[in-house]
Biotite code that builds the C-alpha atoms (Angstrom):
import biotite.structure as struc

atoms = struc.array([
    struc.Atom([47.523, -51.869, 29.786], chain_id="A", res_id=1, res_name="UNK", atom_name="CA", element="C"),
    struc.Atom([49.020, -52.455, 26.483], chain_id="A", res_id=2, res_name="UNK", atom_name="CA", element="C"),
    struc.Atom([51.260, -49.556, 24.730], chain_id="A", res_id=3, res_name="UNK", atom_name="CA", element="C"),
    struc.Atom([51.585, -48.755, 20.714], chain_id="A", res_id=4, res_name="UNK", atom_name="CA", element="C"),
    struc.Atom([54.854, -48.882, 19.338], chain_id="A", res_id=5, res_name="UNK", atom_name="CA", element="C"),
    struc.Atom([54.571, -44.577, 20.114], chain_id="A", res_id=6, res_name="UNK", atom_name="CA", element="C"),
    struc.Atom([54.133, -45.415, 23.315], chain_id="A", res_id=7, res_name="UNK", atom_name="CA", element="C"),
    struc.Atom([50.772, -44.520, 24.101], chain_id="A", res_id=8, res_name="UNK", atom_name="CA", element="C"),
    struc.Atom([48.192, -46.917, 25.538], chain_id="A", res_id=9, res_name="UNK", atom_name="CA", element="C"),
    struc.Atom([44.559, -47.464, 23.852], chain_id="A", res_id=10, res_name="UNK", atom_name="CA", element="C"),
    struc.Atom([42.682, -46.863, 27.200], chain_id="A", res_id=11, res_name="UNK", atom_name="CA", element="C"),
    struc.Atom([43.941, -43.263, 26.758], chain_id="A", res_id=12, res_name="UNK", atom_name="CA", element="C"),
    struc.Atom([42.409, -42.563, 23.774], chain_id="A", res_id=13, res_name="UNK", atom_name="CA", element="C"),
    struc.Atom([38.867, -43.964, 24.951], chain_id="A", res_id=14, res_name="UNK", atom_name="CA", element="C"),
    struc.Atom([38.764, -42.242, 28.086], chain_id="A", res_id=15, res_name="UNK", atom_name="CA", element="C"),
    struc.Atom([39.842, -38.837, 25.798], chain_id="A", res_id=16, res_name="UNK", atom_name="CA", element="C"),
    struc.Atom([37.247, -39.647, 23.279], chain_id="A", res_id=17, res_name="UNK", atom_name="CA", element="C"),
    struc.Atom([34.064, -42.125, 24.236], chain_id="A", res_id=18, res_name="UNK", atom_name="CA", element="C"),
    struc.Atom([33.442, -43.057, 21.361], chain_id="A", res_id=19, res_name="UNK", atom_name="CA", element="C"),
    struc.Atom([37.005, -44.331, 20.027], chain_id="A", res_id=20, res_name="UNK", atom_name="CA", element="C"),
    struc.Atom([37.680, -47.824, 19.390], chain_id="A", res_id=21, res_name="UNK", atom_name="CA", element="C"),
    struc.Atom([33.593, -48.227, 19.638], chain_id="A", res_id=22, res_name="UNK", atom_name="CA", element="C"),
    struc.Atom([31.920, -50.342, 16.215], chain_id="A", res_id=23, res_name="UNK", atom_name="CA", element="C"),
    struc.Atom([29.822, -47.725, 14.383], chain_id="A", res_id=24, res_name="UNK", atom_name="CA", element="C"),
    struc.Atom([27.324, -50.098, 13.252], chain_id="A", res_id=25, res_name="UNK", atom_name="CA", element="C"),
    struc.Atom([26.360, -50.937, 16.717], chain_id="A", res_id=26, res_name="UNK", atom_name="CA", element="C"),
    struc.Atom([23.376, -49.965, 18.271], chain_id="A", res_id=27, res_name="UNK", atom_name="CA", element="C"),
    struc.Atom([23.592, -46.501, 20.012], chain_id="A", res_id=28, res_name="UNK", atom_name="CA", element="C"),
    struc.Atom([24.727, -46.308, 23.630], chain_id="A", res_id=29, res_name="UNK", atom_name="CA", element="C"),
    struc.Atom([21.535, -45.752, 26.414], chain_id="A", res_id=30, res_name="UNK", atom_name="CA", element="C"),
    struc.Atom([22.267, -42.376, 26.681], chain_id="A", res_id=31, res_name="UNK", atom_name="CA", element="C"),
    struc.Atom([22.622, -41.166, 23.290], chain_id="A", res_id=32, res_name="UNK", atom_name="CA", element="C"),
    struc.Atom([18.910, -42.845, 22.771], chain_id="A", res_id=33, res_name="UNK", atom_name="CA", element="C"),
    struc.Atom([17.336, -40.484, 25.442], chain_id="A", res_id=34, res_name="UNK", atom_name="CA", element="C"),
    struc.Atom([18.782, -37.640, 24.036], chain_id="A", res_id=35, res_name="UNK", atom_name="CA", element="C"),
    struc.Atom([17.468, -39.055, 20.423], chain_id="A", res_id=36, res_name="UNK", atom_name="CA", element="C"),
    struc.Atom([13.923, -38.611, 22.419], chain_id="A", res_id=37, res_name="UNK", atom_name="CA", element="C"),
    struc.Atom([14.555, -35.165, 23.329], chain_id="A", res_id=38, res_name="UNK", atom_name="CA", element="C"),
    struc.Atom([14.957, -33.825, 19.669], chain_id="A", res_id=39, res_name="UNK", atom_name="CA", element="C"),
    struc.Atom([12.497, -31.694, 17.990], chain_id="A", res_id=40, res_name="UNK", atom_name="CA", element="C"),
    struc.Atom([9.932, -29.600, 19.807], chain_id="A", res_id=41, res_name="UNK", atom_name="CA", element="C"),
    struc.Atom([6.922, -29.684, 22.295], chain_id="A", res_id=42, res_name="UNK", atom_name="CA", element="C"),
    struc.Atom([3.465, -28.987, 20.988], chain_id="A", res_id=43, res_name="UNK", atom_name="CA", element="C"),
    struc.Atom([3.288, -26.126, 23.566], chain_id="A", res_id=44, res_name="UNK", atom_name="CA", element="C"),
    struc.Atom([6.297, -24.762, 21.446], chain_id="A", res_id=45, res_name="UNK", atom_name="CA", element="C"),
    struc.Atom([4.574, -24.990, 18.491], chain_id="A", res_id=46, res_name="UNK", atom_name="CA", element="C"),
    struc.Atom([1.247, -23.342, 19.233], chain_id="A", res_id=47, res_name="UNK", atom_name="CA", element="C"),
    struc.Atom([2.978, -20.785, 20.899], chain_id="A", res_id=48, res_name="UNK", atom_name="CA", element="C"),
    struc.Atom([5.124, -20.067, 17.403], chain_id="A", res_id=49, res_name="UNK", atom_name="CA", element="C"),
    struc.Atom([1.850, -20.354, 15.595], chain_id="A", res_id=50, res_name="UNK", atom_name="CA", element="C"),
    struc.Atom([0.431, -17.929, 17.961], chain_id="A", res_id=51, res_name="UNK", atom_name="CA", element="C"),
    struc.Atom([3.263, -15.222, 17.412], chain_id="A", res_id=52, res_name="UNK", atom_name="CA", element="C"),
    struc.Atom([2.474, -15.948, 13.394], chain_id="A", res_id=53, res_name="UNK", atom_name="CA", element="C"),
    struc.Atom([-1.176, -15.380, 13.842], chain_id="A", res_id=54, res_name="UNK", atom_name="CA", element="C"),
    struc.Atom([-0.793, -12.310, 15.354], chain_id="A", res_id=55, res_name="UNK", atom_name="CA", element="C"),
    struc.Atom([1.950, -10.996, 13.194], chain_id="A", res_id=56, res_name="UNK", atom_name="CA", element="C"),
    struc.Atom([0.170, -11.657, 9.989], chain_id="A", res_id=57, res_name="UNK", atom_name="CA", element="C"),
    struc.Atom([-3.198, -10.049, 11.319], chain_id="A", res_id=58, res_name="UNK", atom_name="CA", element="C"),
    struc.Atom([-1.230, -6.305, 12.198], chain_id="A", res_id=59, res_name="UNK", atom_name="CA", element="C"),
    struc.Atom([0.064, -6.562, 8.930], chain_id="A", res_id=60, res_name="UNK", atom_name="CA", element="C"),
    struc.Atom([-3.285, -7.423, 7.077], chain_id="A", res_id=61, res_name="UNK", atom_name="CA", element="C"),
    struc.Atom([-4.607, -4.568, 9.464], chain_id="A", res_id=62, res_name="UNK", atom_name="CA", element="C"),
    struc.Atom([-1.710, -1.924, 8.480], chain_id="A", res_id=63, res_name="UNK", atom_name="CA", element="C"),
    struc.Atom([-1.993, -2.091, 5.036], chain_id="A", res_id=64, res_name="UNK", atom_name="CA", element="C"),
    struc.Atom([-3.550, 1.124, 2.645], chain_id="A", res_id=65, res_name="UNK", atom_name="CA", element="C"),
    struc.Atom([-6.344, 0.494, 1.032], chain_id="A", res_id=66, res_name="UNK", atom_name="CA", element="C"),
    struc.Atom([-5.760, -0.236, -2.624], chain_id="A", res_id=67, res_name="UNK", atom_name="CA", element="C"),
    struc.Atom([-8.262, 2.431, -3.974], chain_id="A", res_id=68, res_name="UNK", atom_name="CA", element="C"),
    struc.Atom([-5.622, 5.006, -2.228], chain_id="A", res_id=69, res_name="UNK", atom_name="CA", element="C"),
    struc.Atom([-6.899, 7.535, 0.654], chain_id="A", res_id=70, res_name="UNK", atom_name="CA", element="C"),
    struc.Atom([-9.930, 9.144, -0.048], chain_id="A", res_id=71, res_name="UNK", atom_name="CA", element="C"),
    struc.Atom([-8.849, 13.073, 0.729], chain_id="A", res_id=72, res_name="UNK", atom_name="CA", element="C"),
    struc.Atom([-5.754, 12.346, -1.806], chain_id="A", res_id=73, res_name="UNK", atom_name="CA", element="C"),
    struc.Atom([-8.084, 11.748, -4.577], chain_id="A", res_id=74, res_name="UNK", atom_name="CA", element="C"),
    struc.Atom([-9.814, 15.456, -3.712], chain_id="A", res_id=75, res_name="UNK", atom_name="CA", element="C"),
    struc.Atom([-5.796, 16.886, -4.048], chain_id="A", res_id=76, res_name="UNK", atom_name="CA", element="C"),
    struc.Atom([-5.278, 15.372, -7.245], chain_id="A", res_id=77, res_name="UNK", atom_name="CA", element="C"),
    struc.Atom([-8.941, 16.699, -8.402], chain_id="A", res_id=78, res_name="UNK", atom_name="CA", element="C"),
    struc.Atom([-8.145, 19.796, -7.088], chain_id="A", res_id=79, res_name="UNK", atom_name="CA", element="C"),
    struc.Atom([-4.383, 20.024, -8.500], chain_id="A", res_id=80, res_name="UNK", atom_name="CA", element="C"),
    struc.Atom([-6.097, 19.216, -12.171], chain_id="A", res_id=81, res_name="UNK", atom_name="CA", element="C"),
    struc.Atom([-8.979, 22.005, -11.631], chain_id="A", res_id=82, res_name="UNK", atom_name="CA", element="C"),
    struc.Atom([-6.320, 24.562, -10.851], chain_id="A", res_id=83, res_name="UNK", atom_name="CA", element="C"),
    struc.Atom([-4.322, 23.574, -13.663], chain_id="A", res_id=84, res_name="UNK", atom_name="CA", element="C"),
    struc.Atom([-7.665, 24.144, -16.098], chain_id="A", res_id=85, res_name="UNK", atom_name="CA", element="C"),
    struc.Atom([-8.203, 27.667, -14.997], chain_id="A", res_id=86, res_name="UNK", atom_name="CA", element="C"),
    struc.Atom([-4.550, 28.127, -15.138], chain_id="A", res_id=87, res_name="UNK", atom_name="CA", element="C"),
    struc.Atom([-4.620, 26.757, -19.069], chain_id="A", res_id=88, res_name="UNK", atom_name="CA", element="C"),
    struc.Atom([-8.101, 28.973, -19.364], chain_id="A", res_id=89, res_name="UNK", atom_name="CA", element="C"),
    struc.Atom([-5.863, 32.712, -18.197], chain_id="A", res_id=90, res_name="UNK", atom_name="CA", element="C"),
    struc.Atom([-2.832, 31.107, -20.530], chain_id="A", res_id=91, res_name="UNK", atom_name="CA", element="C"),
    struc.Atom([-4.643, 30.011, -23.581], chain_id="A", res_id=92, res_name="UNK", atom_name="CA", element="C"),
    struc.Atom([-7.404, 32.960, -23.435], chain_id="A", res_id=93, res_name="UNK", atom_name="CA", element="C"),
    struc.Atom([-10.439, 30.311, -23.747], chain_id="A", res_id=94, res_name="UNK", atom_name="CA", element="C"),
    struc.Atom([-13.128, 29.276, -21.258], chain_id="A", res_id=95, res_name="UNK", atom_name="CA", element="C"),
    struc.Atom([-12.108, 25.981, -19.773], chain_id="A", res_id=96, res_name="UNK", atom_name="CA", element="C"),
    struc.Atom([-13.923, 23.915, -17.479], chain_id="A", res_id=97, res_name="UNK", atom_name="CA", element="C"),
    struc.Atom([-14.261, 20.900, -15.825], chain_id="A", res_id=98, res_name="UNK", atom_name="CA", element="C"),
    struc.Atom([-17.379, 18.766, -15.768], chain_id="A", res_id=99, res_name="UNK", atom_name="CA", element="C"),
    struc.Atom([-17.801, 15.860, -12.857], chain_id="A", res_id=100, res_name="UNK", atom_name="CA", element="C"),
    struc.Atom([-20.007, 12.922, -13.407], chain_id="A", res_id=101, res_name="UNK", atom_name="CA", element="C"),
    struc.Atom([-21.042, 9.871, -11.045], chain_id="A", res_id=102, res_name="UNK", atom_name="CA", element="C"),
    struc.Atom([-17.801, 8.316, -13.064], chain_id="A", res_id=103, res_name="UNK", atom_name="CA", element="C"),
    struc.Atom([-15.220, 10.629, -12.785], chain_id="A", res_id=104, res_name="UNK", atom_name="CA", element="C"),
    struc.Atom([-14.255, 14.521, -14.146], chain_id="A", res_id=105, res_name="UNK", atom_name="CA", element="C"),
    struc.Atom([-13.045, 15.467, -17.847], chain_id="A", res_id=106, res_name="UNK", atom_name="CA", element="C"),
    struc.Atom([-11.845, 19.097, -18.591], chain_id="A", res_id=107, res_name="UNK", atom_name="CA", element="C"),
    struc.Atom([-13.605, 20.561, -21.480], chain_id="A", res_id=108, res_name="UNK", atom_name="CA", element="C"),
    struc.Atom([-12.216, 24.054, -23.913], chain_id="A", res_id=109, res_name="UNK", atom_name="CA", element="C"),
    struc.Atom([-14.536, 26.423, -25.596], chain_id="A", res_id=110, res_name="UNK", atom_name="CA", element="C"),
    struc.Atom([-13.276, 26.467, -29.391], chain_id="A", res_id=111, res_name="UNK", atom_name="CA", element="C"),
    struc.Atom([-14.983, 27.855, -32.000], chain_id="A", res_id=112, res_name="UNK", atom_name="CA", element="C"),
    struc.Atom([-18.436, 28.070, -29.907], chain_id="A", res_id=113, res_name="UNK", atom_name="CA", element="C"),
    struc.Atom([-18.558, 24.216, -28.664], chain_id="A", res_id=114, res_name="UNK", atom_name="CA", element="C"),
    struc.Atom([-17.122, 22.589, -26.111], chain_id="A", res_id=115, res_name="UNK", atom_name="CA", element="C"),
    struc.Atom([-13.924, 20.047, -26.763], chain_id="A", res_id=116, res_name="UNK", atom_name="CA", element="C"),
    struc.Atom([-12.655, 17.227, -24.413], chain_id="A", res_id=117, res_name="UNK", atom_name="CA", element="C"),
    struc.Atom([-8.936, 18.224, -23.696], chain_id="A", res_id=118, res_name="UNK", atom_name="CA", element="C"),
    struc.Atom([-7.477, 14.928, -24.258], chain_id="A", res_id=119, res_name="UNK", atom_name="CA", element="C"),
    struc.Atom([-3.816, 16.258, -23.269], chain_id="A", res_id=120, res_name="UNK", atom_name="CA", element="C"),
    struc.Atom([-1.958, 14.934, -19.612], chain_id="A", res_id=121, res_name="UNK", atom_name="CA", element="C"),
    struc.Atom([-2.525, 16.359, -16.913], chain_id="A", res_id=122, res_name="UNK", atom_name="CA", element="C"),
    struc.Atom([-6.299, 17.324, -18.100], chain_id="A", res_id=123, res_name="UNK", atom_name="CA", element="C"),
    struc.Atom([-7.888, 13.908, -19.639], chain_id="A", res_id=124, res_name="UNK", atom_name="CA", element="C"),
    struc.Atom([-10.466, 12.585, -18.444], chain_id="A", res_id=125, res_name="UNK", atom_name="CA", element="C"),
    struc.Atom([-9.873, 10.535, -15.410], chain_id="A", res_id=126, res_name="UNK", atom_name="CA", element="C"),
    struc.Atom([-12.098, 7.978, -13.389], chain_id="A", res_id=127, res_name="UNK", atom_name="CA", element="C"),
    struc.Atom([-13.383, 7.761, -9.663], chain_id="A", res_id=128, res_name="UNK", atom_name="CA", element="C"),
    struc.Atom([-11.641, 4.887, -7.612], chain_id="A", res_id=129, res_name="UNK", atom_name="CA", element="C"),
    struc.Atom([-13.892, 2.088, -7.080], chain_id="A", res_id=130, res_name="UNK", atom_name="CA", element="C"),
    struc.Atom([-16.633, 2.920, -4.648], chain_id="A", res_id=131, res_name="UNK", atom_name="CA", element="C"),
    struc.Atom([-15.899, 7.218, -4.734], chain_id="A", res_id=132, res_name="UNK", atom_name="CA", element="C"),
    struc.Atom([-18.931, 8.588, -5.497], chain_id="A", res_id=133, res_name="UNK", atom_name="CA", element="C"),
    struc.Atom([-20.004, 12.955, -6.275], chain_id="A", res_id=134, res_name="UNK", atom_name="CA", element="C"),
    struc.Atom([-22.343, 15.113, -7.436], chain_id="A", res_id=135, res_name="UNK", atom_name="CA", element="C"),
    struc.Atom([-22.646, 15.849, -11.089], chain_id="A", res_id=136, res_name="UNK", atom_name="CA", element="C"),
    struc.Atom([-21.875, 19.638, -12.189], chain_id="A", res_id=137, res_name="UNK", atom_name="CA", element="C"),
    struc.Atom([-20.222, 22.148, -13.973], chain_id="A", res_id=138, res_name="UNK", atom_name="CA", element="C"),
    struc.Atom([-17.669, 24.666, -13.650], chain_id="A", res_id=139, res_name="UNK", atom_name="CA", element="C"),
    struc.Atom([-16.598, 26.978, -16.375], chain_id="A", res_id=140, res_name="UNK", atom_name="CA", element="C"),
    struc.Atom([-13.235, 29.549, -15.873], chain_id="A", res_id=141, res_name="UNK", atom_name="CA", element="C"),
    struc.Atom([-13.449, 32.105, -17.856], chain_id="A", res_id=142, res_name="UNK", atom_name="CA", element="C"),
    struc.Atom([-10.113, 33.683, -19.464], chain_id="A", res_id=143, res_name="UNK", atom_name="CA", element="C"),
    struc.Atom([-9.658, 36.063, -16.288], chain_id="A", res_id=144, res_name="UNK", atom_name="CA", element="C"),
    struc.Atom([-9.974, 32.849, -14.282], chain_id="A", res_id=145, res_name="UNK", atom_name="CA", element="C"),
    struc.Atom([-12.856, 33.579, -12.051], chain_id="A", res_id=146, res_name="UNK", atom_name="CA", element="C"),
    struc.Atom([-15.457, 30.106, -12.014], chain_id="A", res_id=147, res_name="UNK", atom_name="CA", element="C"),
    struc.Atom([-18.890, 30.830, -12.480], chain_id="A", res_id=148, res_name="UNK", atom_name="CA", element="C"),
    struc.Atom([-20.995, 29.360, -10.557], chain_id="A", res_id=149, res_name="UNK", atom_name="CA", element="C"),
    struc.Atom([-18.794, 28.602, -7.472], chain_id="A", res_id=150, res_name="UNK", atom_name="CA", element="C"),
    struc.Atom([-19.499, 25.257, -6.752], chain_id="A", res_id=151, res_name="UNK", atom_name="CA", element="C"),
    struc.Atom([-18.896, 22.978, -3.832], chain_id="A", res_id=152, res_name="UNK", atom_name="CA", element="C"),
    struc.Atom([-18.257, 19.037, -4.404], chain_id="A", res_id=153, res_name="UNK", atom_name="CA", element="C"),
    struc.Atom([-18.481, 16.388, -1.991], chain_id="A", res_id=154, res_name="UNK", atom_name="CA", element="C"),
    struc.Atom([-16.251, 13.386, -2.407], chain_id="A", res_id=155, res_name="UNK", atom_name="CA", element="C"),
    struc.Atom([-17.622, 10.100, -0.736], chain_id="A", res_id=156, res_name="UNK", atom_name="CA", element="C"),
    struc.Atom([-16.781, 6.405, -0.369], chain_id="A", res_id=157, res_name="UNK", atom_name="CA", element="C"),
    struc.Atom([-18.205, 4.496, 2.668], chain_id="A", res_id=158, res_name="UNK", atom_name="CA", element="C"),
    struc.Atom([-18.274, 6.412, 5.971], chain_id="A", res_id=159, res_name="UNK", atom_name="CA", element="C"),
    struc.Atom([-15.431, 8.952, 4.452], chain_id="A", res_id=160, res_name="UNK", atom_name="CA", element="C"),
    struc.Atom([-16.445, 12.578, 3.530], chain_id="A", res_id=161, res_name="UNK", atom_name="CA", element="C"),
    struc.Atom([-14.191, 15.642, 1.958], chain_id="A", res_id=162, res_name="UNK", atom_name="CA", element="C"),
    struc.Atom([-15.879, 18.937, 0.659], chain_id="A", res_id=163, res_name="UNK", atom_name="CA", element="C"),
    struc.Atom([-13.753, 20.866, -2.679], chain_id="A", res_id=164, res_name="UNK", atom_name="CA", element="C"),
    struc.Atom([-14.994, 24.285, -2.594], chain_id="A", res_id=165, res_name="UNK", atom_name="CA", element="C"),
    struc.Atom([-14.525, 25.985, -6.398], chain_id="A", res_id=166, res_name="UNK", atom_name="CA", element="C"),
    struc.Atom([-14.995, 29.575, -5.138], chain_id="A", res_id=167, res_name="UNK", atom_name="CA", element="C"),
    struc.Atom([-16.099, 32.904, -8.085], chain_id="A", res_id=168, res_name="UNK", atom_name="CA", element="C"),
    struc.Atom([-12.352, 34.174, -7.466], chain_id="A", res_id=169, res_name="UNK", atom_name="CA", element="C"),
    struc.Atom([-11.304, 30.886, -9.087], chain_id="A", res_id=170, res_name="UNK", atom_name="CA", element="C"),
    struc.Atom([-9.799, 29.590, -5.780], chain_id="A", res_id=171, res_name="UNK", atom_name="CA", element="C"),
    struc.Atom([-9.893, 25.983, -5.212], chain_id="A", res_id=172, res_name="UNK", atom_name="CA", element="C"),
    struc.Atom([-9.655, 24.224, -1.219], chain_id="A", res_id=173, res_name="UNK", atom_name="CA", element="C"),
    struc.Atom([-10.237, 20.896, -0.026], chain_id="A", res_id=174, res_name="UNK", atom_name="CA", element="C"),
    struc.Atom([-11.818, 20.848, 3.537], chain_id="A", res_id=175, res_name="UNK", atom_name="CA", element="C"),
    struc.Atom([-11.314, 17.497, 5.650], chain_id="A", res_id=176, res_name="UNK", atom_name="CA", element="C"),
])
């Protein structure tokens, strides 16, 4: 066994490290090509991760809101803006009322003996969602604000349903 001038022998360092004293440009050792082979991953692997993806994508697809926004919160938002309009008709001392179409709702003021779009946040004229559809009709406060004539609307888009009852007291409730 021959020894280095420090006095340790070569066959020590190959049997501590395999691939010492080994030319790097040779082909790789039997072994090192099987495991070469083993690399990367099965198909069963991979169908099984595209599984997992599948399903993850469609409870995501399934858990999102829909766009147009819920159905009974467009009813609260119609009835927030009809309570503020018989709330500006006891404040300002003029009729106010609010006039729904297949489109949407607009708040209208009695001023000088005709009726004037109130073009003012929070009661301009606003639109239905896509695919909401009501009844068309009328409700006037008066400056005491009691409604004449109570009036009941009916929100609907697809299979949904919610009832806003306008009652003569000037009380306003959304049924679900």
């Amino acid at each position: 066994m021959p020894i280095s001038a420090t006095g340790n022998s070569r066959r020590d360092d190959r049997d501590r490290y395999p691939g010492a004293g080994r030319d790097p440009w040779a082909p790789p050792l039997a072994g090192a090509q099987r495991q070469g082979c083993e690399r990367g991953f099965t198909l069963i692997e991979l169908m099984v991760v595209l599984a997992i993806v599948g399903v993850m994508s469609a409870v995501v697809v399934l858990a999102l809101p829909d766009p147009r926004g819920r159905l009974v919160d467009e009813a609260e938002r119609f009835a927030a803006r009809t309570v503020a309009a018989r709330d500006n008709a006891i404040i300002s001392a003029h009729a106010t009322r609010v006039a729904v179409d297949t489109d949407g709702y607009r708040f209208e003021e009695r001023r000088g003996g005709n009726w004037q779009t109130i073009a003012e946040k929070p009661l301009k004229r606003v639109n239905w969602a896509e695919g909401t559809r009501a009844s068309t009709m009328h409700v006037q406060f008066d400056p005491t604000g009691l409604a004449a004539p109570p009036a009941n609307i009916t929100l609907q888009r697809g299979d949904e349903r919610v009832d806003i009852a306008i009652g003569a007291d000037g009380g306003i409730h959304v049924g679900r």
